[in-house]
C-alpha positions as CSV (number, residue, x, y, z in Angstrom):
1,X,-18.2,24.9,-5.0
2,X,-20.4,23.3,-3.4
3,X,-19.1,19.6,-4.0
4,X,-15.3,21.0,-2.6
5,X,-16.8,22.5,0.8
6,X,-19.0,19.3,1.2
7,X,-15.5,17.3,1.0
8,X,-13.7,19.3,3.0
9,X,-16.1,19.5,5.3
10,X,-16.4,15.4,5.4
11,X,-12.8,15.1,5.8
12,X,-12.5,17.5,8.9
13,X,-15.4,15.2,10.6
14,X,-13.7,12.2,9.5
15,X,-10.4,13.3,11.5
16,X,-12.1,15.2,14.3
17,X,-14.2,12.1,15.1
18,X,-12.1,9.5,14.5
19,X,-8.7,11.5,16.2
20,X,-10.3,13.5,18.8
21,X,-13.4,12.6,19.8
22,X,-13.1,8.7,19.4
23,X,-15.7,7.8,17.7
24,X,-16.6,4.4,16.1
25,X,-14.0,4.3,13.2
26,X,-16.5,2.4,10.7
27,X,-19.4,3.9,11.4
28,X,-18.5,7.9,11.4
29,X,-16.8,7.4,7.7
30,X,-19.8,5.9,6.8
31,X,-22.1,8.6,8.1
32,X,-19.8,10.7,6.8
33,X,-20.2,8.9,3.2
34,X,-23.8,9.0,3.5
35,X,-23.8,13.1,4.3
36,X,-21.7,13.6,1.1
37,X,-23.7,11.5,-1.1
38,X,-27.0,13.1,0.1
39,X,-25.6,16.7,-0.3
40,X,-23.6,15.9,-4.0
41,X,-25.0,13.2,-5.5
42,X,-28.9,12.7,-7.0
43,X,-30.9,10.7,-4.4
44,X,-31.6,7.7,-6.0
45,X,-28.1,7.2,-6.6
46,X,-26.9,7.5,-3.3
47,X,-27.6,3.7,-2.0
48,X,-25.9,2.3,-5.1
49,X,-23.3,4.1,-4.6
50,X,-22.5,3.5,-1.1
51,X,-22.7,-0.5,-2.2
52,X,-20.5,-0.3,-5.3
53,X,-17.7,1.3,-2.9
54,X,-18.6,-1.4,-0.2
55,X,-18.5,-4.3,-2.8
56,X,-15.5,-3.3,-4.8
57,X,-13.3,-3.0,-2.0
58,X,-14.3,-6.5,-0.8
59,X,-13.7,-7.9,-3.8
60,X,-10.3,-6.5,-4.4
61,X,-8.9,-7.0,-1.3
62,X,-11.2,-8.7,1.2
63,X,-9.6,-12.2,0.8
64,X,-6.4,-11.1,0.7
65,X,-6.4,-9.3,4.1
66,X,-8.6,-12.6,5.9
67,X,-5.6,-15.0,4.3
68,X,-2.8,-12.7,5.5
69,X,-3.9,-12.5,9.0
70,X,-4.2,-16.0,8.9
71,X,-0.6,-16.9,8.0
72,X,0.5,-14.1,10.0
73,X,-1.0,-15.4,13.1
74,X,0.6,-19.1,12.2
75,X,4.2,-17.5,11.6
76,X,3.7,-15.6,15.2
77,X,2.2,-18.6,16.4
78,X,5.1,-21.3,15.3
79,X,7.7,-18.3,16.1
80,X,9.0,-18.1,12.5
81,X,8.5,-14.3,12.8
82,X,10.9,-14.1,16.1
83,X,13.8,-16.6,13.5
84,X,13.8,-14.5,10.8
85,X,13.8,-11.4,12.8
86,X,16.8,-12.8,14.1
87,X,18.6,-14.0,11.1
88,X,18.1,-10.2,10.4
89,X,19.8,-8.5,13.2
90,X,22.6,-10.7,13.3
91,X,23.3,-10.3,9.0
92,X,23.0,-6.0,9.6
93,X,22.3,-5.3,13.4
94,X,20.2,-3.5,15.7
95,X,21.2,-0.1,14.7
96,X,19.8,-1.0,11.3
97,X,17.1,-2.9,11.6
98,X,14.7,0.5,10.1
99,X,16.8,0.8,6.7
100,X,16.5,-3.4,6.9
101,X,12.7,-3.5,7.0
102,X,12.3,-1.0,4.8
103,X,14.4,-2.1,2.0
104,X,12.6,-5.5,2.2
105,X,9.5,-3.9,1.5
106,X,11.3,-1.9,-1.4
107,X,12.3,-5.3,-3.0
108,X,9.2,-7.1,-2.2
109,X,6.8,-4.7,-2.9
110,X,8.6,-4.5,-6.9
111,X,5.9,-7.7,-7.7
112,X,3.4,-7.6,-5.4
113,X,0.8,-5.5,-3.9
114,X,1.4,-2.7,-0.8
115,X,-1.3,-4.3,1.4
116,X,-0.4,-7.8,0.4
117,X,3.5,-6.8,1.2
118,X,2.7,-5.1,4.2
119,X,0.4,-7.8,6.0
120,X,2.7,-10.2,5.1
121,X,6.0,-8.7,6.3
122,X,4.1,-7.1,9.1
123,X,5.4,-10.4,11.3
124,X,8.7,-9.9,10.7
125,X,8.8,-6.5,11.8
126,X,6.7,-6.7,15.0
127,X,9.5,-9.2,15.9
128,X,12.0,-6.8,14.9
129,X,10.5,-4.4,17.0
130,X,10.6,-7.1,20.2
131,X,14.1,-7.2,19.7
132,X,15.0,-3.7,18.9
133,X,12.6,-1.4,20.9
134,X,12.1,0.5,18.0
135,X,8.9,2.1,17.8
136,X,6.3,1.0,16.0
137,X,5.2,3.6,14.1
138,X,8.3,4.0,13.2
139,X,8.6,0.5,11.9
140,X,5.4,0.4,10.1
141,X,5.9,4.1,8.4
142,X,9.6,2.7,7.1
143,X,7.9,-0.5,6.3
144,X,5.0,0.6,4.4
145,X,7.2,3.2,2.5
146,X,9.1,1.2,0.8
147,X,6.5,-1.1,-0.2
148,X,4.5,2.2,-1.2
149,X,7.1,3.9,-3.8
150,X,7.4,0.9,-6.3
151,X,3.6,0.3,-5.9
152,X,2.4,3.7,-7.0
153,X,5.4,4.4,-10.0
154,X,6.0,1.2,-11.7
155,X,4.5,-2.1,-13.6
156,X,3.4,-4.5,-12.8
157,X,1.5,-2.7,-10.4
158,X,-1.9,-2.3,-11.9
159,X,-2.0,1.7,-11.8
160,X,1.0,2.5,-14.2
161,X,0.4,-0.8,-16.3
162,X,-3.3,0.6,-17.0
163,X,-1.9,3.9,-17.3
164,X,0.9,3.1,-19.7
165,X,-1.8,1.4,-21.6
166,X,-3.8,4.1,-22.1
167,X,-0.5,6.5,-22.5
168,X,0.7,4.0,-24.9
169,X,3.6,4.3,-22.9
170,X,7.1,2.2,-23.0
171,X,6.6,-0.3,-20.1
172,X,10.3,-1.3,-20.5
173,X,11.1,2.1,-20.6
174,X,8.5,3.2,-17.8
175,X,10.5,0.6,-15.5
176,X,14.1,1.3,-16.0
177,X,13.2,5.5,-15.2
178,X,10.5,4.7,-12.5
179,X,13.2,2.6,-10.8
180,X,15.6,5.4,-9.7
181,X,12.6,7.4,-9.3
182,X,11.1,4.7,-6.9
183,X,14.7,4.6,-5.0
184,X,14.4,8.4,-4.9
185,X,11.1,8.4,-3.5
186,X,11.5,5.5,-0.7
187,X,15.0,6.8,0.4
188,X,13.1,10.5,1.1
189,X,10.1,8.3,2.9
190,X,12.8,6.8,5.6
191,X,14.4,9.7,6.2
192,X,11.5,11.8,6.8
193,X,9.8,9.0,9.3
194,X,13.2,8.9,11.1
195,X,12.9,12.9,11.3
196,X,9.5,13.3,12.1
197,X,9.6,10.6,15.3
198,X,13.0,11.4,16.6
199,X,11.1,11.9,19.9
200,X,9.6,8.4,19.8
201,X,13.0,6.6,18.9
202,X,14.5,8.6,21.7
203,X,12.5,7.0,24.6
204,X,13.8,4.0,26.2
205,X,13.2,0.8,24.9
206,X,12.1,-2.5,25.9
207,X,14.3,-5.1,24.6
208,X,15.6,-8.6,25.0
209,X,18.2,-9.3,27.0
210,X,21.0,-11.2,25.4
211,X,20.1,-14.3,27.7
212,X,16.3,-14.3,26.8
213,X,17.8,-14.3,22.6
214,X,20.1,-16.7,23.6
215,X,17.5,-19.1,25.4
216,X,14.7,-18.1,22.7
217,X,16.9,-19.4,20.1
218,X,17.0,-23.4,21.1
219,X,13.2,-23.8,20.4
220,X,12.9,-21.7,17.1
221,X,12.6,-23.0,13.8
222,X,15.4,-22.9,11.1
223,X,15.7,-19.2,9.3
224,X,15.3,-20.9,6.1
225,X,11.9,-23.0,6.9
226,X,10.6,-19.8,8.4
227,X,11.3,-17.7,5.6
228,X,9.2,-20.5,3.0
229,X,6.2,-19.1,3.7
230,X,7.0,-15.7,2.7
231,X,9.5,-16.2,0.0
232,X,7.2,-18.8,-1.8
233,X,4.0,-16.6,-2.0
234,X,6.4,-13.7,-3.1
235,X,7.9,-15.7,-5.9
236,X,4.7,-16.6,-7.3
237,X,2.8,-13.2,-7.4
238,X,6.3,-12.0,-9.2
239,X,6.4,-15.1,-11.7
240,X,2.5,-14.2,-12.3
241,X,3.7,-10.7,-12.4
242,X,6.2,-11.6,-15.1
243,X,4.0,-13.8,-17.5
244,X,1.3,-11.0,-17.5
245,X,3.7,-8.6,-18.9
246,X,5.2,-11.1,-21.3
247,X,1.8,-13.0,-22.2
248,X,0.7,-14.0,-25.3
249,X,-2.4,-15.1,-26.3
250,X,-0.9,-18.7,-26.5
251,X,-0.2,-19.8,-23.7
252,X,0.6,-23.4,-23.0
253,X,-0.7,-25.4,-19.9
254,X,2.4,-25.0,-17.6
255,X,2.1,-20.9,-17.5
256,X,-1.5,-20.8,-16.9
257,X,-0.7,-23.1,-13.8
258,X,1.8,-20.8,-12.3
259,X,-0.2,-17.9,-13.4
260,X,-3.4,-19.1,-11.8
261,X,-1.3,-20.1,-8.6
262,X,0.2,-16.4,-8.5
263,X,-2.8,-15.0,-7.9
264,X,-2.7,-13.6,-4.5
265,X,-5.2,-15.4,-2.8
266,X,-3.8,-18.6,-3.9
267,X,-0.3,-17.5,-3.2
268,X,-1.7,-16.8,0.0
269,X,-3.3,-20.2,0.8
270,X,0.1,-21.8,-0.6
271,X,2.0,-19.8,2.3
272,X,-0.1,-20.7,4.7
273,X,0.1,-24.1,4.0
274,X,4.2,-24.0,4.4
275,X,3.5,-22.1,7.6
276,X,1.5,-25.2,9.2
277,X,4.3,-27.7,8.2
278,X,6.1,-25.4,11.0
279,X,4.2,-26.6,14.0
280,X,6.1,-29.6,15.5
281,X,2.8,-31.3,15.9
282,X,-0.3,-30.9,14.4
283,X,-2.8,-29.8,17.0
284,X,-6.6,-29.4,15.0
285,X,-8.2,-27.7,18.0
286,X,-5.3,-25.3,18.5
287,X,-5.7,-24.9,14.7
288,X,-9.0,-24.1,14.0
289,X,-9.1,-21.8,17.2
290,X,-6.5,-20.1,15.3
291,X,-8.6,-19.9,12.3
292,X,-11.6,-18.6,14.2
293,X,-9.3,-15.2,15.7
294,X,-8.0,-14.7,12.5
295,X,-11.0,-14.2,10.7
296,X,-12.7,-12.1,14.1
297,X,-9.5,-9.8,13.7
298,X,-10.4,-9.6,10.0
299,X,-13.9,-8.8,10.2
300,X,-12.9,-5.5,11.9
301,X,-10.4,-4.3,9.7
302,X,-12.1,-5.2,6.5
303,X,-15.2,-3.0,8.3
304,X,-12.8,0.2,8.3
305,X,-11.2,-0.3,4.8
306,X,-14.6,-0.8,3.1
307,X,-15.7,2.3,4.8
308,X,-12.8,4.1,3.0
309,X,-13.8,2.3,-0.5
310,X,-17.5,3.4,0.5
311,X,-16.0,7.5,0.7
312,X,-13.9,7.1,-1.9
313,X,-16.4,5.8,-4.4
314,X,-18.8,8.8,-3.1
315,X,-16.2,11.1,-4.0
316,X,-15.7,9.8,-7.5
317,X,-19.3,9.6,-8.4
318,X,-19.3,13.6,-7.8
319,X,-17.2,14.1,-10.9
320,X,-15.3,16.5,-9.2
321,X,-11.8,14.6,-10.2
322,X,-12.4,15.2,-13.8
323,X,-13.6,18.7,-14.1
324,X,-10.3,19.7,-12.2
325,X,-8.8,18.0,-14.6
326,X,-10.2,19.6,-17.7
327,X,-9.1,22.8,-15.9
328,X,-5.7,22.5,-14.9
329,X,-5.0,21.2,-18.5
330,X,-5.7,24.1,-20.0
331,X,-2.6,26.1,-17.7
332,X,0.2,24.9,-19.8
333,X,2.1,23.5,-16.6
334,X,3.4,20.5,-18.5
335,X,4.3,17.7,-16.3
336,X,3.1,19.7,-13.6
337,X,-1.0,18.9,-15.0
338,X,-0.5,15.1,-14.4
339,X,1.3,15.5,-11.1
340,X,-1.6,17.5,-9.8
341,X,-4.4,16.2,-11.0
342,X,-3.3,12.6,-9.8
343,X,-2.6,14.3,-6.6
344,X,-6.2,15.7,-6.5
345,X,-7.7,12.9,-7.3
346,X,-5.3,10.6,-4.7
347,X,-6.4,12.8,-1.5
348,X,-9.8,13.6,-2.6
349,X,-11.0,9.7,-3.6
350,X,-8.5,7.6,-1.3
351,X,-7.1,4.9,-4.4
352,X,-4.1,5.4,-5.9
353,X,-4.9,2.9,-8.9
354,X,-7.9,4.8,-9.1
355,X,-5.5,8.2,-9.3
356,X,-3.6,7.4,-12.1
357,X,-5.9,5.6,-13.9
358,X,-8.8,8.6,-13.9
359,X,-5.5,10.6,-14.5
360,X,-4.3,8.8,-18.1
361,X,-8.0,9.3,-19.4
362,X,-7.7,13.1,-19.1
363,X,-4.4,13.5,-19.7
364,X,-4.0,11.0,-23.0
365,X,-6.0,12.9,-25.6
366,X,-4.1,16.4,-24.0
367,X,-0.3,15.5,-24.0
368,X,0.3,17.2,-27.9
369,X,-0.9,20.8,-25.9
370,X,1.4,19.9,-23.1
371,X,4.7,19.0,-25.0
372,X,4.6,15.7,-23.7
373,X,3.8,13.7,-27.0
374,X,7.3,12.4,-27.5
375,X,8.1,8.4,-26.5
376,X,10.0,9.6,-23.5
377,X,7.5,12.6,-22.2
378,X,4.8,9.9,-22.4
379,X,6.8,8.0,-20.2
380,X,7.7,11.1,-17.7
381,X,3.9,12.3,-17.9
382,X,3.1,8.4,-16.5
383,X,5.3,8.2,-13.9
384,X,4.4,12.1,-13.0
385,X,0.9,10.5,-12.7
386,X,2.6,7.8,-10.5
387,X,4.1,10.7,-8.4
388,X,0.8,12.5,-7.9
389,X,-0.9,9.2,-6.6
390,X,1.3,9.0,-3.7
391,X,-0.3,12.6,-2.2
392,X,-1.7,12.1,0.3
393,X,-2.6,8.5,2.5
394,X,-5.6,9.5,4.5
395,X,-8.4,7.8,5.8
396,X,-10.6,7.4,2.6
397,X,-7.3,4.8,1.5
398,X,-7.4,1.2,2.0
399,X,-3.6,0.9,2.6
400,X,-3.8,3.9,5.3
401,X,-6.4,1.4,7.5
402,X,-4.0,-1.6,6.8
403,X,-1.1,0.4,8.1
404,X,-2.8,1.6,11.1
405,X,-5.1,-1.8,12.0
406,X,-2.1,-4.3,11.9
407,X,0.3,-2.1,13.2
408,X,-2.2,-1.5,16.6
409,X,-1.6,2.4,16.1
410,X,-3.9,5.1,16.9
411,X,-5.2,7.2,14.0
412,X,-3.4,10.3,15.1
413,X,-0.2,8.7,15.1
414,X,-0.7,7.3,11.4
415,X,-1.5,10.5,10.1
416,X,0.8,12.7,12.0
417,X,3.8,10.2,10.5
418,X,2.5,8.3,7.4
419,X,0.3,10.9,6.1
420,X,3.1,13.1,5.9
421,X,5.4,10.6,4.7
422,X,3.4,10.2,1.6
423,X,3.3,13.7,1.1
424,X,7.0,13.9,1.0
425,X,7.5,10.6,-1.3
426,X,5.2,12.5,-3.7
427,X,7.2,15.8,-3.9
428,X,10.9,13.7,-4.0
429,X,9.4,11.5,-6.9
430,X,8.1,14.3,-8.7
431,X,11.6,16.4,-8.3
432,X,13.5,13.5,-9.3
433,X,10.9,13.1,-12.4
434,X,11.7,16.9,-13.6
435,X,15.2,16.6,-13.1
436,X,14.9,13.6,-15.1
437,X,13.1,15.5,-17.5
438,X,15.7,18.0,-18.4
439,X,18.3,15.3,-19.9
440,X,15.7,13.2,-21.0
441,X,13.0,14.9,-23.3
């Protein structure tokens, strides 16, 4: 009991501070961190604790984030950005340009990461927004949903690949039912961020006049040489994506190439190298001041997100995740167990990986007294997990910071709109998981 108030308590001062009062982002979830681990956790594992979070979020996505500002700064730079935004609006037009920035981050996000998708399409849809005067928490809510659905429900996202794993779960079969399930859960994500800032798209816009497009257009770079730097990293991470689901332990020379130059951080540095063949002429000053923003505009994001690892690995180390677990397993709730467990452990610890993951473990040597030991309830009870993970995007996640940091928006915006958007993705994917369910098992 006393491990639940102690959280609850943490989160309101996260959100009081950070929302209302203004405080220092960083520094109150890390004071915040530090409370919980002195109240829950023994003393000398506090420190060691607080470090694991820090270092484990570095490591997993520290690079990542410090590359993709850089090529997103060179793509806004070179005004590759501003040409593919355009290329956009005049294939599906203004009116559109939401469901169009959405669905790319459906497709893209099927390989590769949400934060990777979303820093690297981010670009795109600030120009979008230029040209539209659509809101951007609109925008970015629309954006990261549909890179958020595929990432938390299907391979080869590491969550449900570990999970099906330890499920011993169908991966072919996990993708072809997630799929629809991942549509499900998207479509409900757009039309809830369309609902819930109807005011916002209401006010009046600034947009470009036809004459500023028109005379923007003689001095940007070819749709297709923009779009290199995006497609190219893309189409590695998903060829990497592919060979890791097909490996063997044989591999020959040529697929350990591509599936050493599909990791992200290398797909990365490949993009950004197609980005600088953009710039008419090769300026080394202009470059390296470049360089030097990107990695100051890093530094303060990758502050924030580690601060969420930091919370989130507090959390965890409190056990409280599992014991739930034990519990709820024991109600005979069937796919309802996984769905709520990963859904506890998704708003309580911040990771969604983390979610399903902890989720499999107490769920696998359990699904005979839930009814879900068949080859197809295995399968439901994974992607149920998937559905679970989605609840809720607070501040103790490292996408909910990547969201609100590169989209410039204040914390109460994000969690007024994309907190509650994850919320409702969750509930559609489960619904469309237990509907599934009754044909199915």
């Amino acid at each position: 009991m006393l491990i639940i108030a102690a959280i609850l308590i943490g989160l309101v001062l996260i959100v009081v501070c950070t929302s209302i009062l203004k405080y220092n982002t960083f520094l109150t979830i890390f004071l915040v961190s530090l409370f919980l681990g002195l109240v829950t956790l023994p003393l000398q594992e506090v420190v060691p604790t607080i470090l694991l979070g820090f270092g484990n979020t570095m490591k997993s996505i520290g690079l990542i984030i410090i590359f993709g500002i850089i090529l997103g700064l060179i793509l806004d730079k070179t005004k590759a950005t501003k040409s593919i935004a355009h290329a956009i609006l005049k294939l599906i037009g203004k009116k559109n340009a939401g469901m169009a920035i959405h669905s790319t981050g459906f497709i893209t996000g099927i390989p590769i990461f949400c934060d990777s998708g979303f820093i690297v399409l981010q670009g795109i849809n600030k120009s979008l927004i230029r040209s539209t005067g659509k809101p951007m928490v609109f925008m970015a809510s629309v954006l990261a949903a549909g890179l958020y659905s595929v990432h938390c429900l299907i391979p080869p996202h590491p969550g449900a690949t570990a999970a099906a794993g330890i499920m011993s779960a169908n991966i072919g079969q996990l993708i072809l039912i997630g799929l629809p399930v991942a549509v499900v859960s998207s479509l409900s994500g757009f039309l809830w961020a369309r609902f819930i800032t109807r005011k916002d798209l209401l006010a009046t816009p600034e947009i470009q006049s036809e004459h500023e497009i028109a005379s923007e257009l003689e001095y940007l770079p070819s749709p297709f040489r923009s779009v290199l730097p995006i497609v190219v990293p893309v189409l590695l991470l998903s060829g990497r994506s592919v060979i890791q689901l097909l490996a063997t332990k044989d591999q020959n020379g040529l697929l350990k190439v591509v599936s050493f130059m599909g990791e992200p951080v290398i797909a990365l540095i490949i993009g950004i190298l197609f980005a600088i063949s953009l710039y008419k002429k090769l300026d080394s000053k202009a470059l390296n001041e470049l360089f030097d923003l990107s990695i100051e505009k890093a530094g303060a994001i990758l502050a924030i997100i580690a601060a969420g690892g930091i919370f989130g690995t507090v959390i965890k180390a409190t056990g409280i995740g599992e014991v739930t677990g034990i519990y709820l397993a024991s109600t005979g709730l069937g796919l309802f167990v996984p769905f709520l467990i990963a859904a506890f452990l998704k708003t309580a610890q911040g990771s969604s990986t983390v979610a399903i993951m902890t989720t499999a473990s107490i769920i696998s040597p359990m699904l005979v007294s839930l009814n879900l030991n068949s080859d197809r309830g295995t399968v439901l009870a994974t992607l149920a997990m998937g559905a679970g993970s989605m609840i809720i995007s607070h501040s103790n996640d490292a996408f909910f910071w990547v969201v609100t940091k590169f989209s410039d928006l204040e914390i109460k915006s994000t969690l007024r709109v994309w907190t509650s958007t994850t919320a409702v993705m969750g509930i559609f994917a489960f619904a469309a998981i237990w509907f599934i369910s009754l044909f199915l098992r």
